[in-house]
N, C-alpha and C positions, 0 to 999 in steps of 0.2 A: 578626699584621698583616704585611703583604709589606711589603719593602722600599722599593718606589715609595710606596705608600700614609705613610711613618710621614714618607719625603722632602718630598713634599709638601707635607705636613702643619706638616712642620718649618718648610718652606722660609718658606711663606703665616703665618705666626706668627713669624717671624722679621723676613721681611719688613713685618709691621703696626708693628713697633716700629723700622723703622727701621735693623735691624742687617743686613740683608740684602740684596746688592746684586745678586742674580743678575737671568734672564730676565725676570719678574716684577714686579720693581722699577724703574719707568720714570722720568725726569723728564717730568714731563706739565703744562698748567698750572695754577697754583696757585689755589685758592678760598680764599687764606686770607682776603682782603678780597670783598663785596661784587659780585657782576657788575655791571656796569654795564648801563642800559637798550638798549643800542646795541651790546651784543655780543650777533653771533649766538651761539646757544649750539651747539656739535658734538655728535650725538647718533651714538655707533654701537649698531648691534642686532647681539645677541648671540644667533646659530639663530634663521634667519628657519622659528618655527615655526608650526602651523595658530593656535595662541594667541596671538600677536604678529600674524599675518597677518588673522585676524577678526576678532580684538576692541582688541587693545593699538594696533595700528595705527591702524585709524580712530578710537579715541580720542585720540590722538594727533592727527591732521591735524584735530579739531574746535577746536583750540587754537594750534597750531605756527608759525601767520604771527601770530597777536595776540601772542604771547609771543616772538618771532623766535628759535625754534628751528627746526632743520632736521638730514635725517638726511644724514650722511657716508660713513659705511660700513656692511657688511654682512662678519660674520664667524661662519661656518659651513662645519664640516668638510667635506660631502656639497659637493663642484661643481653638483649638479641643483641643490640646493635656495639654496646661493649664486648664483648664476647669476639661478634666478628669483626669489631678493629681492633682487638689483639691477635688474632689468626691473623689478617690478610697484612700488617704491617711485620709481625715475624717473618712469616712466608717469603715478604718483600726485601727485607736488612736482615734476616738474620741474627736479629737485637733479641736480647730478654725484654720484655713488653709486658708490664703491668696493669691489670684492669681496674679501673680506681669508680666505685658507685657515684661519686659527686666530686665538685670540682675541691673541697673541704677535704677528703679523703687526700686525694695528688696531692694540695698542696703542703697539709700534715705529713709525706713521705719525706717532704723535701729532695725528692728524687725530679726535680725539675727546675733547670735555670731558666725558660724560656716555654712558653705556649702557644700554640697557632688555635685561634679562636674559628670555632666556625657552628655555630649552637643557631638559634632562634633570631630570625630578625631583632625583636626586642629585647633581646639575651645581653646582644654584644656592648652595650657601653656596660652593663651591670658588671658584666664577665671580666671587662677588662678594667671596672674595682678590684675586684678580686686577684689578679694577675697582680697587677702591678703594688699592693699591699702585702701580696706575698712577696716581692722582689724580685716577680719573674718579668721578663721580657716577654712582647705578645704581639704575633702577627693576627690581626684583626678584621676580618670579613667583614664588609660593606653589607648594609648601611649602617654607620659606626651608632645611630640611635633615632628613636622615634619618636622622643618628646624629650620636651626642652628640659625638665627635669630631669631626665637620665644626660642629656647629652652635657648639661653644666657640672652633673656630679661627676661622671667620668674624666672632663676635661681638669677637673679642679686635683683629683686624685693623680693624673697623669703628670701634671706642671709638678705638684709637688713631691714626687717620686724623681728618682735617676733612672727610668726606665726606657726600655727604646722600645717605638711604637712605629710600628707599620699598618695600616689603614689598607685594605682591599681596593684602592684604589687604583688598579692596574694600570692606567693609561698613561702613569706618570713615570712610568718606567719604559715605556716606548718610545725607539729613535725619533720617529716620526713625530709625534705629540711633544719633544723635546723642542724640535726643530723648529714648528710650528709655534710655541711659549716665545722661541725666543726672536723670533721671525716677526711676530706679533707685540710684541714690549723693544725692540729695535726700532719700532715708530715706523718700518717702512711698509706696513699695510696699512696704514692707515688707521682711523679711528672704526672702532666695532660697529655697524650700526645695526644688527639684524645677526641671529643665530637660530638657525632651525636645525634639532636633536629630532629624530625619529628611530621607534624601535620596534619592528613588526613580526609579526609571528601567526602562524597558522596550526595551534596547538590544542585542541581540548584536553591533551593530559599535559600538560605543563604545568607545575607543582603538587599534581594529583599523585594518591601515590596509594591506589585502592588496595593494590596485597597487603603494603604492609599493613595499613589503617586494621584491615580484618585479623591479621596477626597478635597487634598490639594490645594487650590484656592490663587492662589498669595494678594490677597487683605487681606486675612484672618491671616496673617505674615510681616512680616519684613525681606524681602531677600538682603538690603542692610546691614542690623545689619548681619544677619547670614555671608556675605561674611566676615565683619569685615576689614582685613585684607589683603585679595584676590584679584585677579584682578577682575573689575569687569567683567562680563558675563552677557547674558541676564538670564530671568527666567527659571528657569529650575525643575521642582519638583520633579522627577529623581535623579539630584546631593543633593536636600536640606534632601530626605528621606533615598537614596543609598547611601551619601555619601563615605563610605567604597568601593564602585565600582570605583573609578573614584578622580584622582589624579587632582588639587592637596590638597585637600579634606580630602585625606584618603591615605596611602601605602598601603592599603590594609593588605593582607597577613601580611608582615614583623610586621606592625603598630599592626595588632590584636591580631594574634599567636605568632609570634617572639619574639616579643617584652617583653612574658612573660618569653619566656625561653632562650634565650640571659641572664638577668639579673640575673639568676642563675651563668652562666660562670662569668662574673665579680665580685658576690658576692662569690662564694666561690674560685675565684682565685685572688682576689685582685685587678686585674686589670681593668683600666676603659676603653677602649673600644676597639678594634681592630687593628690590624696595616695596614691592609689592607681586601679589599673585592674585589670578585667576582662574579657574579649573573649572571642566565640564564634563560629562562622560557615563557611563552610565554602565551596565551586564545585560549589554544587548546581542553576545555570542552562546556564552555559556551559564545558563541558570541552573546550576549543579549546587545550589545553597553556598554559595560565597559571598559574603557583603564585600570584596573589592573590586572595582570596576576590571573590567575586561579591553573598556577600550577610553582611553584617555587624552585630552587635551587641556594641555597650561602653558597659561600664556605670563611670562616674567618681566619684569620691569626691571632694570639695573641702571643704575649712574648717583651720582651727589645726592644725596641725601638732602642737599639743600639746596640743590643748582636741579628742577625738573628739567630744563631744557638741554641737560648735558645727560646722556645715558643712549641706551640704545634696548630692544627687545629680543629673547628668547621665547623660541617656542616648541614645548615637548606635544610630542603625537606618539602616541603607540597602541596597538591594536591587536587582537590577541584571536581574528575571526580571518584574517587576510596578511599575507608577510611570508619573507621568504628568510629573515633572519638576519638580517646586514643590516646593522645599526647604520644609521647617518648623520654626519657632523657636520656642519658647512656653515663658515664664516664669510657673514659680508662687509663688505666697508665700498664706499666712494670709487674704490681702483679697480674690485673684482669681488672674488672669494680666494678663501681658502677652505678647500674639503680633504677633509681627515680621511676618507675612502678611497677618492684616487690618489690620495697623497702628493695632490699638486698645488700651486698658486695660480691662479689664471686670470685675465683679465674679463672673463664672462661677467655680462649685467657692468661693469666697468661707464665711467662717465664719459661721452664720446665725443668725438670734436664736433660734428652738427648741432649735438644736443646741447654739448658748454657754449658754442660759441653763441646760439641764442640771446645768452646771457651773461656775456663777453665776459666769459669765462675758459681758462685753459680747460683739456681735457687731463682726467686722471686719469691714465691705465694701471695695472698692475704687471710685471713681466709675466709669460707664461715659463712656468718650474716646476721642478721636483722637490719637495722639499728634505726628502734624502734618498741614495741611488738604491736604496731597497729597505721596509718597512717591514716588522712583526705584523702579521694578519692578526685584527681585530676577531675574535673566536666568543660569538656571543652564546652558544650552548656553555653548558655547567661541564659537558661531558666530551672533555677537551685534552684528556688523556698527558695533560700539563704544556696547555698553547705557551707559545713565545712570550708576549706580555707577563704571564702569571708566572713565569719560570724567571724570569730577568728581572721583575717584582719580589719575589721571591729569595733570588740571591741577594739585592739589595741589603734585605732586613739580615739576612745572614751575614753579611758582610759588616751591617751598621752592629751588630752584634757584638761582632768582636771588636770592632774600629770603635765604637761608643759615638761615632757620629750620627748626624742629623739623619733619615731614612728619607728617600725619593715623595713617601704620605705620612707627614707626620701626623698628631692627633689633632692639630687643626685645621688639616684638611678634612678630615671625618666632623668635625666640629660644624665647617662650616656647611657643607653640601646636608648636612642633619638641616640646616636650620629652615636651607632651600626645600628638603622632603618634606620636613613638620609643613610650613609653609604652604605647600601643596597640598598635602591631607585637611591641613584643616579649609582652605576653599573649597576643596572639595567635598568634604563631607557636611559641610555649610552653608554650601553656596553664596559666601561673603566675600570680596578680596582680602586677604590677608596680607596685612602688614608684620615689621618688625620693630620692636621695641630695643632700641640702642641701651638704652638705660637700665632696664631689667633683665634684658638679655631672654623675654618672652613673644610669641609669637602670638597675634591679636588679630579677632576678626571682632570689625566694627571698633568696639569701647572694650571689649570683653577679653580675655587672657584663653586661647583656645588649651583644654583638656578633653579627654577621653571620658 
């Protein structure tokens, strides 16, 4: 581990409990009581990026004047892209809008009670030290971290802060994926025995982003602030743009896609993360210099930790050569399924009375249902112009804001579906199964503690 990286690390864990007074550690104002209905609330964005710009944003202003919040500032390394998230968020509210070079500048204004995080895959648990050491409140883009060391130091900081934390976990703010939890933990589908998540796409520029890459001039940023934590590397404006291609940056795949519908398994089974994984997969579409696969298969173990024969299997596929964009959910158990896309229960694959009676056994159906009379469309582009889920998400954290209660993802949802993604990367990039360490709270392949 470099010596920036273990600092850091220290500093943002030091700082959650309090003992730490460096950069970091801001007086900012306090949530310990109640907002009142009459304070606006200060919202600053953290990397005004494509994700905050299409989709976070305009969810955001479908609420912002009923709720009387409004944005303050804008803090992002890159001047272009600060620059143009102070123009298009004026343009948009009509706010005074501050362009702040680092997340250190915003929170020294103290012109911000709250941040909506949306920076670098690897950014966001670090980022959201920082947030909540300043005493700001922080809606937080998925995937909430890529390795176990960021994801304990965030969690640790979070517990011990009074900050309210919303996790990019959209699905947990959908009628449907509500209905479905509780549909599911009502005992009456049955026990889980089988989940298959699929996310396809037919993209050679999906997370490619060649204009600006040629735009972006090293002098113009701070490529030491972005590594953060990272080893350092020379310049590269490839990894600072694509990060999402190119580990260890980004998981890609697992980190993007997975990661949303993983948290589904955990939230309506109860359990926090896997017992084991296995991954396959390989950059058999697009060899444009990216080390993350392109097209991917993991296969998840879940149940007792000490009971093997009590559990059941998930299985992610996603393909990045073939797809038409419609993610897939689909729960099985003994009576049928249940699929998150038609939004029904049905008795399909169901145990049948020829087949039980074999084995003089009753048959189990499932009824055929809706599991509500109309559902938010799942919206798997970024560029979603603020979809149903992310706006209803969205109001949540602003709601919990002022209410000081619990959010739809708190940070152990991010917590856990981290530990499902690390999990995955490292079979993957391993080709080990990868376990999980209850007792250390580290992610193992073989005898060995997986790191980057």
């Amino acid at each position: 581990m470099s010596h920036s990286r273990r600092k850091f690390i220290k500093n943002g864990a030091l700082a959650g409990t309090g003992l730490y007074l460096g950069a970091t550690a801001f007086s900012a104002k306090s949530y310990a009581n109640i907002i009142g209905s009459n304070d606006r609330v200060r919202v600053g964005v953290i990397g005004f990026s494509d994700r905050f710009r299409q989709s976070l944003f305009p969810s955001f202003l479908n609420h912002y004047k009923e709720l009387n919040f409004d944005i303050t500032g804008v803090s992002d390394l890159w001047n272009y892209r600060r620059d143009a998230g102070v123009a298009h968020i004026k343009e948009k509210t009509g706010s005074d809008v501050k362009g702040f070079k680092n997340n250190e500048a915003l929170y020294n204004s103290k012109t911000a009670d709250a941040v909506i995080i949306s920076t670098a895959d690897f950014q966001h648990a670090l980022h959201t030290i920082e947030a909540v050491n300043a005493k700001c409140d922080a809606y937080v883009e998925k995937p909430f971290a890529e390795t176990m060391e960021d994801a304990r130091a965030a969690l640790k900081a979070v517990k011990a802060s009074r900050q309210i934390i919303q996790i990019g976990s959209q699905r947990r703010s959908g009628s449907n994926y509500k209905a479905a939890e509780e549909y599911i933990k009502s005992g009456k589908f049955g026990a889980i025995n089988m989940v298959e998540l699929t996310w396809n796409v037919n993209q050679p520029g999906r997370w490619r982003r060649p204009d600006l890459v040629a735009r972006l001039k090293q002098e113009d940023t701070d490529w030491k602030r972005f590594l953060i934590n990272r080893p350092f590397e020379a310049w590269d404006p490839r990894k600072y743009l694509e990060y999402r291609l190119f580990w260890p940056y980004s998981s890609g795949q697992p980190g993007q896609w997975m990661s949303h519908q993983i948290d589904t398994v955990h939230w309506f089974s109860g359990l926090k993360h896997p017992r084991s994984v296995t991954a396959n997969g390989g950059i058999y579409n697009w060899p444009d210099g990216r080390s993350n696969w392109d097209t991917t298969t993991a296969v998840f173990d879940y149940g007792d930790a000490n009971d093997p024969t009590n559990g059941f299997q998930v299985v992610f596929m996603s393909r990045m050569g073939n797809g038409d964009e419609n993610p897939s959910e689909i729960y099985f158990s003994k009576g049928g399924e249940l699929n998150l896309i038609t939004n029904k229960v049905s008795p399909k694959g169901g145990l049948r009375e020829n087949h039980a009676k074999a084995m003089n056994m009753q048959p189990v159906l499932l009824p055929e249902m809706a599991l509500v009379e109309k559902a938010e469309k799942v919206v798997a582009s970024a560029n979603t112009g603020g979809d149903p889920l992310t706006s209803a998400h969205m109001r949540n954290w602003m709601e919990c804001v002022r209410s000081r209660k619990e959010t739809n993802a708190p940070v152990e949802a991010g917590y856990y579906h981290s530990i499902a993604n690390i999990m995955t990367t490292a079979a993957s990039r391993t080709g080990i199964k990868a376990t999980f360490n209850e007792k250390t709270q580290e992610v193992m392949v073989g005898d060995k503690v997986f790191t980057y």
